[in-house]
N, C-alpha and C positions, 0 to 999 in steps of 0.2 A: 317227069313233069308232063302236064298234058298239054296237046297241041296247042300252038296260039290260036287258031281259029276255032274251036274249042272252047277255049278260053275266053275268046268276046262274047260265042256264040250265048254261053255259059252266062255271062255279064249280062247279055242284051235281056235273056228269060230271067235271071231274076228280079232284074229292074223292073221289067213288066208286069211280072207278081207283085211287083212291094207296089207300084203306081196303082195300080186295081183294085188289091186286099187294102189300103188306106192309102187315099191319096197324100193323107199328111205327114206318113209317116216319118219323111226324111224330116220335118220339122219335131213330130215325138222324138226322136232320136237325138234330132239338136244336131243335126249334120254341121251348120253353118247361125241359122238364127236360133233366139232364146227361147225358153220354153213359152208355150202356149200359156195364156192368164188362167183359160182353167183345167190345167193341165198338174198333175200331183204325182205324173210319175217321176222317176229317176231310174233309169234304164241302162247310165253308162256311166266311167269314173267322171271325177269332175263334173257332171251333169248333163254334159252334155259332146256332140264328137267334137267342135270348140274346143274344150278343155276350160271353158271361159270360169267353171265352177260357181253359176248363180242359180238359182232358182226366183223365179219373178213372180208365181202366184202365192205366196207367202202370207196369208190376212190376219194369222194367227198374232205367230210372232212379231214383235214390234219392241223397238228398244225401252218403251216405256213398261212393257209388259215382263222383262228381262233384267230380271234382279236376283240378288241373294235369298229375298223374303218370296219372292214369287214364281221362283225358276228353279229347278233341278232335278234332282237323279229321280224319276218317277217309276223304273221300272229295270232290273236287270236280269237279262234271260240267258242262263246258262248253256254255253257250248263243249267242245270237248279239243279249245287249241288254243293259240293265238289268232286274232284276225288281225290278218292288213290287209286284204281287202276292203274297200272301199264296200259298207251296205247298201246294196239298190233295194227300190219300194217304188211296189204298181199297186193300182188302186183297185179293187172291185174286180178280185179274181173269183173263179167257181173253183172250191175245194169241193169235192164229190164226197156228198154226205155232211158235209159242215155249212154249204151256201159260198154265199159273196163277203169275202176277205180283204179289206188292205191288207197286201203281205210284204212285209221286210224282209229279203233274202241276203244271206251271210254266208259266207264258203271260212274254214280255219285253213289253218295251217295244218291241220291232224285229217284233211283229205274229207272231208264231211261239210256236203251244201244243207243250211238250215230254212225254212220253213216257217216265221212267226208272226200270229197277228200282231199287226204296228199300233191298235189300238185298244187291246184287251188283255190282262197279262194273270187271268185268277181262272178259278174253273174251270170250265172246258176249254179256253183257250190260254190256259199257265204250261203248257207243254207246247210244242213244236206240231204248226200244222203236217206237217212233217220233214223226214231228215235223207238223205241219203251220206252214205259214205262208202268209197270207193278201196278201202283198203280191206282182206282178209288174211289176219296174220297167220291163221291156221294154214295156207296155201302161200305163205311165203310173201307175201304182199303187204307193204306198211310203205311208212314215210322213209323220206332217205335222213339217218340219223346223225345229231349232231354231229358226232365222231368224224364223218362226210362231207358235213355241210363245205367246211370252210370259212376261214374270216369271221365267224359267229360272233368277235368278239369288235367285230363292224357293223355286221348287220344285226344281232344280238337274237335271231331265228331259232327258235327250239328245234324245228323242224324242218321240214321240207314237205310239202302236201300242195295245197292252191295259194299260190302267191298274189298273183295278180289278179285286181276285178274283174267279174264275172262280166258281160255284155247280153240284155235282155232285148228279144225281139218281140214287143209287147201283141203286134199283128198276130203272130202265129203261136203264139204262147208261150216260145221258148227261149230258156236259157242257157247261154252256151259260157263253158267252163273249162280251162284247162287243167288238168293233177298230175303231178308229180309222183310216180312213185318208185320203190324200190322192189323187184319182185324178184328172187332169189341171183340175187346177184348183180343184175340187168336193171338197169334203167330207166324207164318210160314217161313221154307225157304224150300223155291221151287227152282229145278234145271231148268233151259230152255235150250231148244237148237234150237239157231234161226239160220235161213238161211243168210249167209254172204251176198248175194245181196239185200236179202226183209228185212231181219229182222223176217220173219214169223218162228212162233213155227214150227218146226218137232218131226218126232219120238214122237209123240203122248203127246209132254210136251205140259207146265210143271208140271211135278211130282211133290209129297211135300215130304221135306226128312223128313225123322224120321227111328225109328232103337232101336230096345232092344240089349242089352247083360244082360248075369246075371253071374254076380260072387258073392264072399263068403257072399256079402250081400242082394244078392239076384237082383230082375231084376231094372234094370234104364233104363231109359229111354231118350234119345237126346232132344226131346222136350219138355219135362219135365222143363228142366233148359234152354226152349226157351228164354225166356224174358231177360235175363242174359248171351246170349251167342252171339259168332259174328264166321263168316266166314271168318275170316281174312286172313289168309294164301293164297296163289295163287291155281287157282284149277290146279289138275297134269292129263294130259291128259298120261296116259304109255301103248301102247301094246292093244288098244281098250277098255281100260278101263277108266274110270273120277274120279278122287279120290277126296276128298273132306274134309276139317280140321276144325277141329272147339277148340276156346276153350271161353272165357269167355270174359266179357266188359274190366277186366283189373281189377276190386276189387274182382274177384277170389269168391266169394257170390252164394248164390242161387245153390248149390247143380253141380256149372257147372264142366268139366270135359275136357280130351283134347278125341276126338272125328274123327276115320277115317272111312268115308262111301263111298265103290265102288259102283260106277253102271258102266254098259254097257254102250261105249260110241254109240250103234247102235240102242237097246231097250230101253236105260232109265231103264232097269230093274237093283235094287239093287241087286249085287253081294255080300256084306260081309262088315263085320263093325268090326272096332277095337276100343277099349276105352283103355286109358292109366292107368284109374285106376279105376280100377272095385271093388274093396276088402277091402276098408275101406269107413268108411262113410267121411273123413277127404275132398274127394274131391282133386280139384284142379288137378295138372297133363295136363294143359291145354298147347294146339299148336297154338302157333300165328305167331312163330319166323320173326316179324316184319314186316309181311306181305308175306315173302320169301315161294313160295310151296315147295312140299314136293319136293324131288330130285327121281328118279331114274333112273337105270342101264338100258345096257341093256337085262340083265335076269328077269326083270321086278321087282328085289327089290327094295323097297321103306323107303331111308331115311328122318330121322326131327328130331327134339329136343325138348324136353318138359319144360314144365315150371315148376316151384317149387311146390312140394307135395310128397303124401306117394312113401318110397321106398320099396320094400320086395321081389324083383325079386332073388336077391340075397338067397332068404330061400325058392324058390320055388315055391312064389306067382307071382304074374301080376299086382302090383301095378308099377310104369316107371320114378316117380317124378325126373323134372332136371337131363334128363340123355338122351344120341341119342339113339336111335331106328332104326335097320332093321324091317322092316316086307313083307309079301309075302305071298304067297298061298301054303296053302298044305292040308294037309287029313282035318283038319280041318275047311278049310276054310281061310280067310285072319287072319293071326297071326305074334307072333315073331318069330323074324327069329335070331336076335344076340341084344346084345345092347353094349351099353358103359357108364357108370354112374362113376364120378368123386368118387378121394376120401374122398372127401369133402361134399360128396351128404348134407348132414346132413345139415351141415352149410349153406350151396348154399338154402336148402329148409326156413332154418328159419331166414334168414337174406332176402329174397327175392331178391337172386342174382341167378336169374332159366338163363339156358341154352338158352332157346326160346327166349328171345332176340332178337337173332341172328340164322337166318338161316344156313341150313350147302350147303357145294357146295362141288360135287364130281369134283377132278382133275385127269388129263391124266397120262395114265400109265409111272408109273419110272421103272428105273433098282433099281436092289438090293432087298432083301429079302420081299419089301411090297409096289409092282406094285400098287395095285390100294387101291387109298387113298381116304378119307373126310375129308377136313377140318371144324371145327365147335368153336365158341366162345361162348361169355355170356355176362351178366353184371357185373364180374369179370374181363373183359377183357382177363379171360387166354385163349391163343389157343391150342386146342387140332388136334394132327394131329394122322385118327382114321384109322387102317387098315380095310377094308369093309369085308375082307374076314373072318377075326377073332378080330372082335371089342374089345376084351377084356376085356366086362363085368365090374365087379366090384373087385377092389381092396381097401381094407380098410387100406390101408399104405400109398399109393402113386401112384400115374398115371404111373406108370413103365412099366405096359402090353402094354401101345400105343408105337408106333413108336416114337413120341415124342409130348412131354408139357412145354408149356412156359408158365410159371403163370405170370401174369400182362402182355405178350408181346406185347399189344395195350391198348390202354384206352376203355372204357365201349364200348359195341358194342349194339348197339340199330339196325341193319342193317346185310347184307351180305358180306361175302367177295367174292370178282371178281377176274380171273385168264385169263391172257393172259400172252402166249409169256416167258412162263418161271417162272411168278411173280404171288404172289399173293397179292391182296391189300385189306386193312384195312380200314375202316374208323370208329375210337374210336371214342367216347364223348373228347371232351376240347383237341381233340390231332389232330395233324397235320396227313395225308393221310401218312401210312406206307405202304411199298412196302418191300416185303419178294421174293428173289429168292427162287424157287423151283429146288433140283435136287438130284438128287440120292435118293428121299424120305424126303427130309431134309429142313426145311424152315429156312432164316438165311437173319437178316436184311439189305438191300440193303439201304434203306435211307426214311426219312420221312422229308414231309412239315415243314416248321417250322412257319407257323401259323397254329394255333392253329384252329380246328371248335367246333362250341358249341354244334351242336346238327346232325353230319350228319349221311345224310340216304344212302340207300345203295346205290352204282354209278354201273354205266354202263360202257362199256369199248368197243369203236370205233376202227376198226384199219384197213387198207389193208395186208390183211393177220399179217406179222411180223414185219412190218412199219406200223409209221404213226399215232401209238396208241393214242388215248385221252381220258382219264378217266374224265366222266361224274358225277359229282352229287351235289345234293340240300343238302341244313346247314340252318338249320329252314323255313325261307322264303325266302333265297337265295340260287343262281344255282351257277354253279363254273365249269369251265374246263379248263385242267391243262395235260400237255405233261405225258404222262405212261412211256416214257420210261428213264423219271428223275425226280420224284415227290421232288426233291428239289426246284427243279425250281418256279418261282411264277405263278397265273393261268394265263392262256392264254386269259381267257375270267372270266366276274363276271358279276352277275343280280341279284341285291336286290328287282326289280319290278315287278316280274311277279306276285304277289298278295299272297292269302294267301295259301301255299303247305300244304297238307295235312302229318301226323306222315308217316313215312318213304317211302316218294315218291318216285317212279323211273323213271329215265327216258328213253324214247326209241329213237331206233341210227336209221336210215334208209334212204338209196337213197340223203344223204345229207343233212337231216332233223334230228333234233331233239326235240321229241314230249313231254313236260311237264303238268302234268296236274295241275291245280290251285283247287282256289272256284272261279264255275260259269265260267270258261271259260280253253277250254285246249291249250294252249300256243305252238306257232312254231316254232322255233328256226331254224336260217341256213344265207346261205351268203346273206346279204343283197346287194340287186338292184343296179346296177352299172350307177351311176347317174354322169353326165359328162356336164359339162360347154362348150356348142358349139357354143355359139357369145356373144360377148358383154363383152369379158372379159377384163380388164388392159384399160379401157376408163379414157381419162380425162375430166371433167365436170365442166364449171364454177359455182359457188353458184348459188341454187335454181335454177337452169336447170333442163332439162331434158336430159338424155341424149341419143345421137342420135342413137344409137344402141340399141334394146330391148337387155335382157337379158337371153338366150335360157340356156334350158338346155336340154338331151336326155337322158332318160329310158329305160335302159334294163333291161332282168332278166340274174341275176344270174350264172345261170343253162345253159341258149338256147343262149343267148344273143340275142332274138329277140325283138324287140320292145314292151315296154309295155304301153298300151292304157286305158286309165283310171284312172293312177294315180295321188293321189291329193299331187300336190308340192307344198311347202310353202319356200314362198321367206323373209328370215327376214335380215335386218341391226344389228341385235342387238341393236333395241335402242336410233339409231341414229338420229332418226327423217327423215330420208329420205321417199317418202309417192311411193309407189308401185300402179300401176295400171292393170290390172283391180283387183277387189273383193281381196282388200289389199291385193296382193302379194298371194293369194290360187287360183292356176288355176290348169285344170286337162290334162293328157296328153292326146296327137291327137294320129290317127294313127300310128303315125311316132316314136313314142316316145316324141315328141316334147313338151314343157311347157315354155313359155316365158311372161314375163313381162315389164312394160316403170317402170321406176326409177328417181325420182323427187331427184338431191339430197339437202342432207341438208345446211343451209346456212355456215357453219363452216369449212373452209380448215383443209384437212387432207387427209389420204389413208383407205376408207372404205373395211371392207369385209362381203362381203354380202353371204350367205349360203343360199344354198336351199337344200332342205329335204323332204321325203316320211318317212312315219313309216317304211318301210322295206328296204330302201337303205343308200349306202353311201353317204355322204353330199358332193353336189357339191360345188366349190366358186368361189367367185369374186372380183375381186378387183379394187373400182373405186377412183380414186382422185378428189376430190375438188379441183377445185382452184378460185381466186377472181371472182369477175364481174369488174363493175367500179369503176376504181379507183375515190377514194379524198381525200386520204392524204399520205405524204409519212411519215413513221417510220425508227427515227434513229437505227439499232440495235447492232452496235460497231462502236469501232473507232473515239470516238469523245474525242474531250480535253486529246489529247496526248500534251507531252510534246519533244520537241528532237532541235535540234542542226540547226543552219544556213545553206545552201545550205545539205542539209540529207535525204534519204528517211526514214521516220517514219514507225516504225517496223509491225502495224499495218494495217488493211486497212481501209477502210470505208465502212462501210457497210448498207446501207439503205432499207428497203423494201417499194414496191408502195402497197398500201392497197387499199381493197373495207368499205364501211360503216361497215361491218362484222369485220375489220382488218384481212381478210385476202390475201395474197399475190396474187398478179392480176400480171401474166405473158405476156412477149413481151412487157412490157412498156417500154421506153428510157428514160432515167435518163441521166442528165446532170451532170456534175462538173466542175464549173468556174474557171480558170484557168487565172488570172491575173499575171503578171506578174513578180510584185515586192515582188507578196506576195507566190507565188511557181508553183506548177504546178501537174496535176493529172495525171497517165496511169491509164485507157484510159482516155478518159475525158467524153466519151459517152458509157453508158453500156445498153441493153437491159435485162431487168429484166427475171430472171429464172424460172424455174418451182412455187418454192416457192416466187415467184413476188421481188429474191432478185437483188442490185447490189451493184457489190464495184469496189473500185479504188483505188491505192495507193496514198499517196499525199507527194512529195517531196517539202522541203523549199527554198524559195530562199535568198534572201541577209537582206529580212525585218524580225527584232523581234517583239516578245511579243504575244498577242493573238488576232490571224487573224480570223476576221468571212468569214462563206464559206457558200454560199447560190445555193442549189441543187436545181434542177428543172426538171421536169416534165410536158411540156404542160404548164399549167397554176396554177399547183401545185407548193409550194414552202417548201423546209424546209431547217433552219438553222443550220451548227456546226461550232465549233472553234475549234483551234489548237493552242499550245500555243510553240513558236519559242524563243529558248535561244540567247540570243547576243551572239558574239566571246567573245575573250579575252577582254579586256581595252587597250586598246593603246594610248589613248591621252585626254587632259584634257582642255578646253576650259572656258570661261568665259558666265556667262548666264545673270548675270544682276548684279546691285550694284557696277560698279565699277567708279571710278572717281566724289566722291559722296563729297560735304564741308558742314562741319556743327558744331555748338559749342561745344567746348570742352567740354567732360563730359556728352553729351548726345548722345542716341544710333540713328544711321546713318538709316534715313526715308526709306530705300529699302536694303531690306535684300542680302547678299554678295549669291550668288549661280554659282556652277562651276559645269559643267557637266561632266561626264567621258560617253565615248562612245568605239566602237568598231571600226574594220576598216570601217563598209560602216554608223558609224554615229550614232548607235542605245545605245542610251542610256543603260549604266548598273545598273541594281537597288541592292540595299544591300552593297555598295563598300562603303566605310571606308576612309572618305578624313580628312585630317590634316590641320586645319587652323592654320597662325602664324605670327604676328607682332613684332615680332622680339624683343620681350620684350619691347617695349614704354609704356606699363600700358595700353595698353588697354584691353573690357574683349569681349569674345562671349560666347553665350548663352551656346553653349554646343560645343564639340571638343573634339575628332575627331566627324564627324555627316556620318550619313549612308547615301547614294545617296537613291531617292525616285525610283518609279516608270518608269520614263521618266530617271534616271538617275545623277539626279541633286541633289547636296551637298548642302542644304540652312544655310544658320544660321546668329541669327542678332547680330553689332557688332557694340559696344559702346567705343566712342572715347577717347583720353587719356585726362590729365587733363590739359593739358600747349599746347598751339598754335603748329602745326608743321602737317609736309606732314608723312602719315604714310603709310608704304609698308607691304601690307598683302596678303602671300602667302596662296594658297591651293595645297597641295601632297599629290600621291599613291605612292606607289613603282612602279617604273619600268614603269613610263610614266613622261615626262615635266613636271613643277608643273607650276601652272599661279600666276601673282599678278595682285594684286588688291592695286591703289592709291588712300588712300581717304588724304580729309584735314579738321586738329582740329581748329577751330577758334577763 
């Protein structure tokens, strides 16, 4: 390790470079405040060395803009890993030979930093402005393989390559990167620092890190417990220095340990190295806090949180297990500086509920007696709110020395917590997104989701300045964004498909975009293409036509609204059987934005909607109707075999449609309804068929009963209904047959006596109850009273008396004439 005077000296020249090369840089960086309003880079995990996870110049994004219909997967560009690193993106870089680039930078886990414009994803910029990758298998060099990893079926890691985010020094153009590899046999992590436009090594990398300290048990070694160790944590770029964290695979094995190595961020040259736990062989003590980097000020201290292992700091020693950490520089070199370790250390260490979990994030100075705060959690879910300036160590009673402790206040924190705007937010195991106002020092629950997430990681936090806010983040293999400034609310946006996320992914806010990394491809998020329906909309279409207007649509982006050229729109029916021309309905846009298709439709009436769609726009549509071809037959569809009253209009109408071979409704056809005279009468009598190929008419009776056939026409089409007409009242009673009939006494009379009852204009009544009656002479009839038939008529046969004579035989109803009938006995 190199001298401490050395080591300031070291300090003081780089300070002096970063103050002169931009004075703002510590503010680029996000050492302590938030980003600049017009500021679009993202340079470090979380967004900032805070950890606070906001980004404030955000004009795009806006919760109203952030929908299902308006928001999503716009663009996915293929890598060769998993990413969990966290994507940083600077603005307005010079690629040599291609110009000034937004570039989105990606590191996998397969050992490969990627290179992609953030706003261009087709022609010359659909590939990678470029890539490097550190591994050559032909020389024995690759990732360290599952087989090795360990726990994989905790941290679920294909590999072992670049763990933890990259840290950009936007001043000097470079990006400094840790990898992991496996080279025949041997173990390395090597730091690089390649150039933001090429990709190419500077500053003389990459170095390989390694590093002694020796405490009570004498010297260890970092590469020692290579094989078993990972860089998880975000690298901290503070004050011209690269800090760098390490602790173990996750089974805590192999002698590993939690691990902080400064180098020079100008020479690459190691500055100073801290171990958590130097003084017992016990081990463990490891920093991963869920990928989150370390946090610092800007006095250049540097907080984190440890994971479960030996405690003794309390009696003197330098053991840190589950507990936060200041450290900083001084006569020694990089050392402690304060800490804070639960009362509980004990328990927290041997139950495996370590602190590292969960990252800490420093928040903006309050009023009242403890300005400048860290918040930090655990797998406890307790929150500790930690004063930076007098951390307060260890108490073996109770968390009292902090400003304050909410044991259980969220559920398991496997993530960070984010601060915007007042609030700070949570996101537990199995617990809905908790929002805590911050003020006077004081955290104090504002409101939480009430679904539940299973597994989320830590979010991000969008906002224009103090509007606007949208808290970003992933729950196992789902993304989720959700209004900040009411987490009751439900999310504004869900994606269960953007593939498989890697354990505590983050994602980045930028220019309107939002960058996710998957396996094997890092994912774009943002408003989808404004896809708009510009002819051939609301057509009507006889069966199995075409119809006479193609079907356009127009492509914009988003962003510019200029025309988009090249995209591939796909026309579907859902289904319908309607056949698209040309290359079924997948055509790509012209200059113009334009995409248009012919459209066959299907043979079956109805109102189609037909959608067209790009992966990254909104869905345009259309709406065509079917309707008949040639008609041949017509269908009754009401209005038939009504019943109703003599001169009436019947309450109903008629209703027929003219059909094609399909049955369906063939419009502009004329329908007729016959209109005779005695039998009643139609409005209209001539209808021309509707849209739906319908027509009706009313049909009023006239003076004839019973049931009238009505024969509809069309051309030379025909079809039949009936109507069934009640007679009036009964008015009168006449004679039908059988009367004045002679024949031997005692036998029944050869033609049946029948009287009819009718109405005023004649129309027989059926069912009426007429009374036969000879006046008692002994004669008999079949039956009496007898019901009138159909037509009206009273039959019944009637057998003469026993002795010669003229016999007089009445038939009555009430309230009509009665008739007789003379027959003679012989």
């Amino acid at each position: 390790m190199p001298s401490n005077s050395f080591v300031e000296l070291t300090l003081r020249t780089d300070l002096r470079r970063l103050l002169k090369a931009a004075g703002i840089f510590a503010l680029l960086c996000g050492i302590l405040a938030f980003p600049l309003e017009a500021q679009v880079n993202v340079l470090t995990q979380h967004n900032d060395n805070a950890r606070s996870g906001v980004i404030t110049n955000e004009t795009i994004l806006t919760p109203s803009s952030v929908s299902p219909a308006t928001f999503g997967v716009i663009a996915s560009r293929p890598v060769d890993g998993l990413i969990s690193a966290q994507p940083l993106y600077v603005s307005n870089v010079n690629i040599p030979g291609l110009g000034l680039h937004n570039v989105v930078y990606v590191a996998t886990l397969h050992d490969s930093v990627y290179a992609f414009d953030a706003d261009r994803y087709t022609g010359a910029n659909a590939n990678p402005l470029w890539q490097v990758s550190f591994l050559n298998p032909a020389a024995g060099i690759t990732t360290e393989p599952p087989t090795e990893l360990g726990c994989i079926s905790t941290t679920f890691n294909t590999e072992m390559g670049i763990l933890g985010t990259p840290a950009i020094d936007a001043g000097s153009s470079t990006l400094y990167v840790v990898a992991k590899t496996k080279e025949n046999g041997t173990y390395h992590f090597r730091l690089h620092a390649l150039d933001l436009g090429t990709g190419f090594e500077k500053l003389g990398g990459p170095i390989d890190i390694n590093g002694t300290v020796t405490g009570k048990i004498g010297p260890l070694s970092l590469i020692t417990a290579g094989k078993n160790m990972m860089a998880r944590p975000a690298l901290l770029l503070s004050q011209g220095i690269v800090y760098i964290a390490f602790g173990s695979n996750g089974c805590d094995g192999g002698g590993t340990r939690g691990w902080v190595v400064a180098y020079s961020a100008t020479s690459l040259m190691q500055l100073g190295i801290f171990n958590t736990a130097p003084d017992t062989t016990i081990a463990h003590g490891n920093i991963w806090q869920a990928g989150s980097g370390l946090a610092s000020d800007d006095n250049g201290s540097i907080f984190f949180s440890t994971a479960n292992g030996p405690f003794d700091a309390n009696l003197g020693n330098t053991d840190y297990g589950s507990s936060v950490l200041k450290i900083g520089w001084g006569a020694n070199g990089l050392g402690e500086k304060d800490y804070f370790t639960p009362f509980d250390q004990a328990l927290l260490t041997g139950e495996d509920l370590d602190l590292s979990s969960a990252g800490v994030t420093m928040l903006p100075d309050q009023l009242g007696p403890h300005p400048h705060l860290i918040v930090a959690s655990g797998k406890t879910g307790d929150i500790y709110l930690i004063d930076r300036d007098n951390m307060g160590r260890y108490n073996p009673v109770d968390n009292s020395q902090i400003p304050q402790y909410l044991p259980a206040g969220v559920g398991r924190m496997f993530s960070t917590a984010a601060y915007w705007n007042g609030s700070v937010y949570f996101t537990g195991q199995t617990q809905g997104i908790s929002r805590f106002s911050l003020s006077n020092g004081r955290l104090t629950l504002l409101g939480r989701n009430p679904n539940a997430m299973c597994c989320a990681h830590t979010p991000s936090i969008s906002a224009n300045g103090n509007t606007n806010g949208i808290l970003w983040v992933a729950s196992g293999n789902g993304f989720s964004a959700f209004s900040a400034s009411d987490m009751t609310l439900p999310a504004l946006y869900s994606n269960s498909k953007l593939g498989t996320l890697a354990h505590f992914n983050t994602p980045t806010i930028a220019n309107g975009k939002v960058f996710v990394g998957s396996n094997l491809a890092l994912q774009v998020l943002g408003l989808l293409g404004n896809l708009q329906a510009t002819s051939g909309n609301n057509q009507t279409v006889p069966s199995l036509t075409t119809a006479p207007l193609p079907l356009q649509v127009t492509a914009k982006d988003a962003y510019t609204g200029a025309p988009i050229l090249g995209a591939t729109v796909t026309f579907k029916d859902g289904g319908k059987g309607g056949v698209f021309s040309p290359n079924a309905g997948i055509v790509a846009t012209d200059a113009s934005g334009h995409a248009s298709v012919s459209y066959t439709v299907p043979k079956l009436a109805g109102t189609y909607t037909i959608t067209a769609t790009y992966p990254a726009s909104s869905t345009a549509k259309f709406t065509v109707t079917v309707v008949g071809g040639t008609a041949t037959h017509i269908a009754v569809i009401s209005g038939n075999k009504q019943t109703g009253a003599l001169q009436t209009a019947f309450p109903l109408p008629l209703v027929v449609q003219l059909d094609d071979v399909y049955n369906n409704g063939v419009p502009g056809g004329t329908i007729t309804f016959p209109a005779p005279s005695a039998s009643g009468s139609f409005s209209p009598a001539s209808v021309v068929t509707n849209a739906k190929g319908r027509a009706q008419s009313f049909y009023t009776s006239a003076t004839k009963s019973g049931s009238l056939g009505i024969t509809i026409t069309s051309g030379a089409l025909h079809q039949g209904m009936s109507e069934i007409v009640q007679p009036g009242p009964a008015t009168r009673l006449t004679i039908v047959s059988g009367n004045s009939q002679k024949a031997a006494v005692s036998t029944t009379l050869p033609v049946k006596l029948a009287a009819k009852v009718a109405d005023q204009f004649g129309n027989g009544i059926p069912g009426v109850s007429v009374h036969f009656d000879d006046t008692g002479v002994g004669g008999g009839f079949a039956t009496s009273p007898t019901i009138t038939d159909a037509q009206g008529r009273a039959i019944v046969s009637y057998t003469l008396p026993a002795t010669p004579q003229v016999v007089h035989v009445t038939a009555s109803l009430a309230g009509v004439s009665p008739v007789t009938f003379t027959e003679t006995a012989q």
